[in-house]
N, C-alpha and C positions, 0 to 999 in steps of 0.2 A: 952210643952217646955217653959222654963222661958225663959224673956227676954234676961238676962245674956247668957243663953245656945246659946238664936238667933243669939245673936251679936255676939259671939266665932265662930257659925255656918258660920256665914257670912264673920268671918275675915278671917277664914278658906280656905275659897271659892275665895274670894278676893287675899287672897295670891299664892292659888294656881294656876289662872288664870293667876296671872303674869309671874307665876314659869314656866308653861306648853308654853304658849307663847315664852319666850328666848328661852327655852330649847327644846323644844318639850315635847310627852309626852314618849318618851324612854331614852330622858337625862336629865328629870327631877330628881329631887332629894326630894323624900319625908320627909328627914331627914331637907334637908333647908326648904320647906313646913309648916314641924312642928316649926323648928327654929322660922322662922320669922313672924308666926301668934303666937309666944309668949304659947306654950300650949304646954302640954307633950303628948308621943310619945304614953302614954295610954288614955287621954284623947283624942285625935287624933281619936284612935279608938273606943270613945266610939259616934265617928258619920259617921264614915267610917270605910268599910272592908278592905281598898287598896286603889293602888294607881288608879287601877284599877275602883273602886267603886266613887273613886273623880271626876277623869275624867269624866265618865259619868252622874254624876250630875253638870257638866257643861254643860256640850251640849246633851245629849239624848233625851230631851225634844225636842227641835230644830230641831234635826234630824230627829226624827221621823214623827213630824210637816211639813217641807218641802218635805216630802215623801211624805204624805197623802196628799198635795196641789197638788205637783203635777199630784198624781193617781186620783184624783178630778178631776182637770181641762179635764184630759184622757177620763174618762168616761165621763163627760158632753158634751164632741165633740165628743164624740161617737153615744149619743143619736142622733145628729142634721141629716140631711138629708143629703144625700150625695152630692146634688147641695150646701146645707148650709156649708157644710163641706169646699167642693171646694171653694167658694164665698168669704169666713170670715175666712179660716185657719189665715193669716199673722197679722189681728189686733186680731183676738182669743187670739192667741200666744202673742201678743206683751200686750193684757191686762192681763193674766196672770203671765206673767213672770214678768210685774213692781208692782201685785199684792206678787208675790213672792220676790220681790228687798225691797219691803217695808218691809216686815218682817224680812228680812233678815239686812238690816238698821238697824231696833230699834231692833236685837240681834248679833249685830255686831263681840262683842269677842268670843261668842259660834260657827259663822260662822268659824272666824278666827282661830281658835281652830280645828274644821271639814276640813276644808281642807288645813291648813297650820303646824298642831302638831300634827297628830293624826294616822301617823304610830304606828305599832304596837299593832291597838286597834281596833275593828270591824267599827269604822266609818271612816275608810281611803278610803273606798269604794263609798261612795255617786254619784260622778261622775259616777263610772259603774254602780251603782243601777239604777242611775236614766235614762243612756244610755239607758239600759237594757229595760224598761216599753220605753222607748221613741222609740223603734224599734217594740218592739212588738205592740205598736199602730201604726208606720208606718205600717206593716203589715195589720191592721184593714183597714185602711184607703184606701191602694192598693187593698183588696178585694172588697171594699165598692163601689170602682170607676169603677173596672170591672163588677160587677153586673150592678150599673148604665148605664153598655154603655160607657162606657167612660175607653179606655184600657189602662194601666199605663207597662210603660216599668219597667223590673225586674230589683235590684239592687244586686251584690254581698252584702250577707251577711256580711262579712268582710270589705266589703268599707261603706257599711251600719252605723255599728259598730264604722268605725273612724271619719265618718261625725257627727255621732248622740255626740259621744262624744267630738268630739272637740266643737262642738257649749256649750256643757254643760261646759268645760275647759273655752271656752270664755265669757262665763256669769260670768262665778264665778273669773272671774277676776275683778269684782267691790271690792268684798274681800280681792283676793291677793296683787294686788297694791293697795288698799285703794285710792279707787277712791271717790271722794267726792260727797256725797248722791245727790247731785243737778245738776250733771253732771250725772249720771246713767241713767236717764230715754232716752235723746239723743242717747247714746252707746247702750241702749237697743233696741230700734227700728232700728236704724241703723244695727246690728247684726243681726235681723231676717229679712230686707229687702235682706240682702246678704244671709242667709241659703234658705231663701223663692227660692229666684231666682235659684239658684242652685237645691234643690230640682225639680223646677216646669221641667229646664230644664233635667236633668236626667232622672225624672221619666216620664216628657210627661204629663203634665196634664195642 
């Protein structure tokens, strides 16, 4: 790719992130997109299939990325011993998740994009994706303690499901309010000393 192509490439991107942001990405307009990155509607495509295909080279990368951080983080506390598990969950979690706030920082408008624009598009989902793995390692966890000796009271699945997600709604609100990056890590400890406690006391552990 020539420079020239780059830079088009990039004005492209540029415009369209600002485009996807007011609008979302079901009331964006790829016609203003083309407009106002200055390039026609066939040149347009001669580096995108859609609108579809734009969107996702905003943020898919990202997405996928804080997927795999987190199903990381899952298994590495998986391997630990079940007393380690017990011992270290709440700053496990809390190094984690401000290793996750970090990246999530230095890729801000692809965050803001994932879950403020992105109806209509297969990354609307992240919060329940990530619920989702975050239950079924609860589960891991509850077997892990019963074996140990150590009996864990049973959670409805469904109350399960709305604690695991809302703590994920509550994280990813450094994003939706545009909470400024120097205040996040306080909010972040503070919000897993409140899920911790909850959890410990439900489950008995």
């Amino acid at each position: 790719m020539s420079e020239s192509e780059r830079t088009t490439l990039e004005n492209i991107m540029a415009v369209a992130c600002e485009e996807f942001l007011q609008k979302g990405f079901q009331g964006a307009s790829l016609r203003n997109i083309v407009r106002k990155a200055g390039v026609t509607t066939g040149a347009f495509y001669g580096y995108f299939k859609s609108k579809e295909d734009l969107f996702d080279s905003l943020v898919k990368g990202e997405y996928l990325h804080i997927l795999e951080m987190y199903q990381t983080t899952l298994e590495n506390f998986q391997e630990m011993t079940p007393d380690e598990q017990r011992s270290c969950m709440a700053e496990y979690t809390v190094s984690k998740l401000l290793d996750m706030t970090e990246y999530i920082y230095d890729n801000f408008s692809a965050f803001q994009l994932i879950l403020c624009c992105s109806e209509g598009t297969p990354y609307e989902n992240l919060i329940h994706e990530m619920a989702q793995m975050d239950c079924d390692a609860t589960h891991d966890f509850s077997n892990a303690m019963n074996q140990n000796g150590t009996p864990m009271n049973a959670v409805h699945p469904q109350l399960e499901h709305m604690l695991t997600s809302g703590m994920f709604c509550a994280f990813f609100e450094i994003v939706v309010h545009e909470i400024p990056r120097e205040n996040a890590e306080a909010y972040i400890r503070q919000l897993v000393d409140f899920y911790e406690a909850g959890w410990r006391k439900i489950m008995g552990y």
